[in-house]
C-alpha positions in Angstrom: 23.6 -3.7 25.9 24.7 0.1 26.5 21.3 1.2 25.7 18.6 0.2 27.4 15.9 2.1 26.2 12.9 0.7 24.6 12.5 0.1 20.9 9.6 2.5 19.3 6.4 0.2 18.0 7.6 1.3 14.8 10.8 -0.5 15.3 9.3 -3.4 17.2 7.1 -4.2 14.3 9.4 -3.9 11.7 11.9 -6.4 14.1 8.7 -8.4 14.5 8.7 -9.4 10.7 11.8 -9.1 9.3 13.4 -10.7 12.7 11.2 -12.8 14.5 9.1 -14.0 11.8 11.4 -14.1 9.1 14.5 -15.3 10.6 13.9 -16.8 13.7 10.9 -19.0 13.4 11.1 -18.9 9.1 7.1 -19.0 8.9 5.5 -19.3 5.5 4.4 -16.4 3.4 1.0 -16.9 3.8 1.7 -16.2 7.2 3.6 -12.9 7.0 0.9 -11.9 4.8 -1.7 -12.9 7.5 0.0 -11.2 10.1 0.6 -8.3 7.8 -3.0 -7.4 7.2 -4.1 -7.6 10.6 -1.5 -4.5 11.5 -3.0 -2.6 8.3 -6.6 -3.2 9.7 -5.5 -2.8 13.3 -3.4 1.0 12.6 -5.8 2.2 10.1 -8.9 1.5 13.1 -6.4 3.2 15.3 -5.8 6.3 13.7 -9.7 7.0 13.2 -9.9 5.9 17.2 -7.2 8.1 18.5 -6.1 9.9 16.2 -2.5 8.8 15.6 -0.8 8.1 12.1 0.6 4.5 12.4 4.5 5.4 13.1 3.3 7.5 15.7 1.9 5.0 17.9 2.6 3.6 20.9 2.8 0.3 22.5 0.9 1.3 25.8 -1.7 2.6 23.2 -2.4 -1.1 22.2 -4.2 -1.5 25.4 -7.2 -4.1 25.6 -10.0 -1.5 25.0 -8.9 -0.4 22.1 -8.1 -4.1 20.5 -11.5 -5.0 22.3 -13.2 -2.0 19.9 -11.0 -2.8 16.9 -12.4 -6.9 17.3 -16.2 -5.7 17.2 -15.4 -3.4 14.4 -13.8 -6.4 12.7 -17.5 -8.3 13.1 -19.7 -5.3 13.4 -18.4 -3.0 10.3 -16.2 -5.2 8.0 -18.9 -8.3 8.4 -15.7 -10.7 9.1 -17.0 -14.1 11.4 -15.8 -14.7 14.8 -13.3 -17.2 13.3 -11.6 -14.6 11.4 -11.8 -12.3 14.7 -9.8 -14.9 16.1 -7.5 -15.0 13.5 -6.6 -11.6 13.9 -6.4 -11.5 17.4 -3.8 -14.4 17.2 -1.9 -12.6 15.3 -1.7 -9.7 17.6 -1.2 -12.0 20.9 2.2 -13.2 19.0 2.9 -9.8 18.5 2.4 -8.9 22.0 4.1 -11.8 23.2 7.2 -10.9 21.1 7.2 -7.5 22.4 6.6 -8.0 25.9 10.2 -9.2 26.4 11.5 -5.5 24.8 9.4 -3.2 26.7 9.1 -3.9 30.0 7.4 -0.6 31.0 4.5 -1.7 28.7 4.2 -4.9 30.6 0.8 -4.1 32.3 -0.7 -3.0 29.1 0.6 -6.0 27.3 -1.0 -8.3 29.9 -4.3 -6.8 30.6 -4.1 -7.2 26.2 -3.5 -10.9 26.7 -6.2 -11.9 28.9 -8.8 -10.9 25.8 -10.0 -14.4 25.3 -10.8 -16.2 22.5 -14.3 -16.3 20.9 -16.2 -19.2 21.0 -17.4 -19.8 17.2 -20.3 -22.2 16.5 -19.1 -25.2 13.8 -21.4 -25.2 10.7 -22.5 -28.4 8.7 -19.6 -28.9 5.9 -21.3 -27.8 2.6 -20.8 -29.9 0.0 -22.0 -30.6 -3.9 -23.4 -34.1 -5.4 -21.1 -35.5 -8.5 -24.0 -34.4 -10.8 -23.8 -30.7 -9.4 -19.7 -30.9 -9.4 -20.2 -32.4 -13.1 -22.5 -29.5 -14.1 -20.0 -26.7 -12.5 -16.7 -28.5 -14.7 -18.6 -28.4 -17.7 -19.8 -25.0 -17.2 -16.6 -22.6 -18.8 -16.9 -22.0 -22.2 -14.4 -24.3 -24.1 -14.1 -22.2 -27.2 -12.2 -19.2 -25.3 -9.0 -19.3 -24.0 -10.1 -17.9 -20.5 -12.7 -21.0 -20.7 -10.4 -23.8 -21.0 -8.3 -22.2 -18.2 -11.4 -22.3 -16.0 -12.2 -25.8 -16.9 -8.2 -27.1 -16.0 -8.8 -25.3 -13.2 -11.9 -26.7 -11.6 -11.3 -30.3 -12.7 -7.6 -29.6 -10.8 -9.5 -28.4 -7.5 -12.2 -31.4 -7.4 -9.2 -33.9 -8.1 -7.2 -32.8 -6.0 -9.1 -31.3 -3.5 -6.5 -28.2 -3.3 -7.2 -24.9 -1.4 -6.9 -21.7 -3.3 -3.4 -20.7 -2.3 -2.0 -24.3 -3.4 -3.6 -24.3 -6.9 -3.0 -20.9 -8.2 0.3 -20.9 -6.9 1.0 -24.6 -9.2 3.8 -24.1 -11.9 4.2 -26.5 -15.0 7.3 -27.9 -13.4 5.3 -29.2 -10.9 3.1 -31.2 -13.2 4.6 -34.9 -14.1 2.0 -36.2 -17.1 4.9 -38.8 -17.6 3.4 -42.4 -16.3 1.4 -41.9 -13.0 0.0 -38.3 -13.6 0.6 -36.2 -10.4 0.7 -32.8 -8.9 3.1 -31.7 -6.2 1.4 -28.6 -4.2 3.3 -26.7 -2.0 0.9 -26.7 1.1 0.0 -24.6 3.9 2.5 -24.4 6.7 5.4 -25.3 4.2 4.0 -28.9 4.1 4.2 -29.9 0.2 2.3 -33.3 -0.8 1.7 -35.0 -4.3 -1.5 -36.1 -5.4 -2.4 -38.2 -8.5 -4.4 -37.0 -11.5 -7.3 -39.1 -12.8 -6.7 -39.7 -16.8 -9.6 -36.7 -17.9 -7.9 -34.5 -15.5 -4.1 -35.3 -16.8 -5.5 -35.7 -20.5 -7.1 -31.4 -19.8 -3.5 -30.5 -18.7 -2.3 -32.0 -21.6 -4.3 -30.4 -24.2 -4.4 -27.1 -22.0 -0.5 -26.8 -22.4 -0.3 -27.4 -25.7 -2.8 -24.3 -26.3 -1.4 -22.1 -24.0 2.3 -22.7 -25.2 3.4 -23.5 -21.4 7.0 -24.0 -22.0 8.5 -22.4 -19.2 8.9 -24.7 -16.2 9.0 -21.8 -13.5 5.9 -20.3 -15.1 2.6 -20.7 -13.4 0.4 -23.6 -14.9 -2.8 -21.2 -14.7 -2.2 -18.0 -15.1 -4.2 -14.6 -15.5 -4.6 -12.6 -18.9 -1.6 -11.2 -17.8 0.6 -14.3 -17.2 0.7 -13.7 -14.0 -0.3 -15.1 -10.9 -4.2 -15.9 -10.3 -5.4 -14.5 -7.0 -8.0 -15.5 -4.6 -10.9 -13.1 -5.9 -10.0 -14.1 -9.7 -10.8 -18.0 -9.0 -14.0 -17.0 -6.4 -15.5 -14.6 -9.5 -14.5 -17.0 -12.4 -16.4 -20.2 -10.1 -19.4 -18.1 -9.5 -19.3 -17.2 -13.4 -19.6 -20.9 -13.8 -22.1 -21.8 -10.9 -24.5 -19.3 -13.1 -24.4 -21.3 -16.3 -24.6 -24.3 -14.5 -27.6 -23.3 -12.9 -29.7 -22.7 -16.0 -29.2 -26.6 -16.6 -29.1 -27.8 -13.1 -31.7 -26.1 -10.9 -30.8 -27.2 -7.5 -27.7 -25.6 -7.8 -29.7 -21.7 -7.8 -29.2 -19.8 -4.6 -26.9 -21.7 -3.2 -23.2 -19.8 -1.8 -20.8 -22.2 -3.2 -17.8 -21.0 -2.8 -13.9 -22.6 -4.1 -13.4 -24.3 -0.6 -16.5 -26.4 -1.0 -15.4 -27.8 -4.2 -12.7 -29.1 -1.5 -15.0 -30.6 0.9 -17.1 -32.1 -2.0 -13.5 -33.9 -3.0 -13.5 -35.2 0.6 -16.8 -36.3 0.5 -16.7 -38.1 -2.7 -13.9 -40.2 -1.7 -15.5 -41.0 1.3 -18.2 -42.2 0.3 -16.7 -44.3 -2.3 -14.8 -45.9 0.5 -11.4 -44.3 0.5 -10.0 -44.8 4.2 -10.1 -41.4 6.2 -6.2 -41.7 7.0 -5.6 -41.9 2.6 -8.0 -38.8 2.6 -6.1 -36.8 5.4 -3.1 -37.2 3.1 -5.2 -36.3 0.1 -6.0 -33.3 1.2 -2.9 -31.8 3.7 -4.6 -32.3 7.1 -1.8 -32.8 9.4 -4.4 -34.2 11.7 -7.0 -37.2 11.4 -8.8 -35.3 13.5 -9.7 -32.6 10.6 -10.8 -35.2 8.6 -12.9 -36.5 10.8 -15.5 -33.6 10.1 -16.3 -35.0 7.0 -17.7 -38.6 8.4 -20.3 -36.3 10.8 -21.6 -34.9 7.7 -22.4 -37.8 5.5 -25.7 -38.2 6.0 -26.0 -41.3 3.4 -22.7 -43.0 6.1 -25.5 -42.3 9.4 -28.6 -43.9 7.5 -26.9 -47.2 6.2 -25.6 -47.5 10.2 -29.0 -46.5 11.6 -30.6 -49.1 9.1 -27.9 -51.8 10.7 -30.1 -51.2 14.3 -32.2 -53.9 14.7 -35.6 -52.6 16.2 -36.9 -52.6 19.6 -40.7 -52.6 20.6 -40.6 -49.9 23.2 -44.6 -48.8 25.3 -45.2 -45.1 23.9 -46.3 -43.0 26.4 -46.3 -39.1 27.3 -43.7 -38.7 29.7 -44.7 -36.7 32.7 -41.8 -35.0 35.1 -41.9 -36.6 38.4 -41.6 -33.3 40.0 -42.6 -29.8 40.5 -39.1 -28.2 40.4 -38.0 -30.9 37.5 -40.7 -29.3 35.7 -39.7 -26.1 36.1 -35.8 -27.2 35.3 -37.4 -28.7 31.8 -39.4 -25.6 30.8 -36.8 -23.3 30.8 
């Protein structure tokens, strides 16, 4: 308490992470590493901005014109989507937030910061594949190769189990049970861990893929790189699209289409929908910690909308061209 000087950004980040994030509120490392990139992006667009190296800026320098400029180089130069904008602009508001009760003197620049609101995004369709097209992409990897077979364990572990990215390459072989009622445990986002069953071809692929690749070490991961390391995010993205292409040459419909690993998820969703798993069973399924998520996935069958349209009964109803009443309606409608 004897000094009562303000902590340099430099220290307040570090305190951020290590302190705050790490210790006080224990958040994931998906989150850290979140939170991480948006302070590499944010200090690299700040030294090009106004020309200060990263440990010699400021706090009052973070004022909302210069995270204003950083967002629209976010959508502008990097391509990112306005969800992602507001992904990184959460990140700095906890930030902010953090260091708003250590540096009073930088209180006006933290709250003009603050008031930068959120953008609103639009919500797409959900994209999702037919069984044939899912079908088509699991049989695509080359069986004869060891990088193959991977690929194949891999995909058929996605669509079962309808697993993001981070959850699947991070699965070990201790976290497979083949033993009775196949299962899975992933360790989910937001520390939440669920288990999901395996179908028989999907348990009877782990099988035979364990006995090739020798995977006797429990703590090792159940799909790992050349290396026998982890797999990362761009390794699964390039290995699907590898398979997408030689589906394609035997399933047209699948050409141009951007099918990327989180639509093998949605197709999973899908699929038990429509085969008339409840929504609550499919929530679980897949980690929403909400119904509300899931929900999503009911607005986009189309096949669910037809059979209730076809449940209307008909109405005769006079066609006729409907003319606006008045002058100022019509002007109102035309706009």
């Amino acid at each position: 308490m004897g000094d009562r000087s303000a902590p340099s950004f430099a220290a307040l980040v570090q305190r951020f992470f290590v302190v705050h994030l790490g210790q006080h509120r224990a958040v994931s490392p998906q989150t850290i590493a979140a939170y991480r990139d948006t302070f590499r992006l944010l200090l690299a667009f700040a030294e090009t901005s106004i020309g200060k190296t990263p440990s010699a800026v400021t706090l009052t320098d973070l004022n909302a014109q210069l995270l204003l400029d950083f967002l629209d180089h976010l959508e502008k130069a990097r391509g990112n989507s306005a969800r992602s904008r507001n992904a990184r602009l959460a990140a700095l508001r906890t930030f902010l937030k953090y260091a708003g009760h250590h540096d009073l003197e930088a209180l006006g620049t933290i709250e003009q910061a603050l008031a930068i609101p959120m953008k609103r995004t639009d919500r797409p369709l959900i994209g999702f594949l037919t069984r044939s097209e899912i079908q088509a992409i699991l049989n695509a990897p080359d069986d004869t190769t060891w990088a193959g077979q991977r690929d194949r364990v891999l995909f058929s572990l996605m669509y079962n189990t309808g697993a993001r990215v981070s959850e699947i390459i991070g699965v070990r072989c201790c976290d497979v049970v083949l033993d009775g009622q196949a299962a899975v445990h992933l360790h989910g986002k937001g520390r939440k861990e669920r288990c999901v069953p395996l179908w028989r071809p999907t348990a009877a692929l782990v099988r035979r893929w364990q006995r090739l690749a020798g995977a006797n070490a429990l703590d090792g991961f159940l799909l790992p790189n050349r290396a026998g390391g982890k797999m990362t995010r761009a390794n699964v993205t390039q290995r699907l699209d590898l398979a997408v292409d030689a589906a394609t040459r035997h399933l047209p419909s699948l050409a141009g289409r951007s099918i990327s690993p989180h639509v093998i998820r949605h197709s999973t969703a899908m699929h038990l929908l429509q085969s008339g798993v409840d929504i609550t069973v499919i929530a679980l399924w897949l980690g929403h910690e909400d119904t509300a998520t899931t929900h999503m996935y009911v607005e986009a069958d189309l096949s669910m909308k037809e059979l209730a349209l076809a449940k209307l009964q008909p109405q005769e109803a006079k066609i006729g061209r409907y003319r606006p009443p008045d002058q100022l309606i019509r002007f109102l409608e035309a706009l």
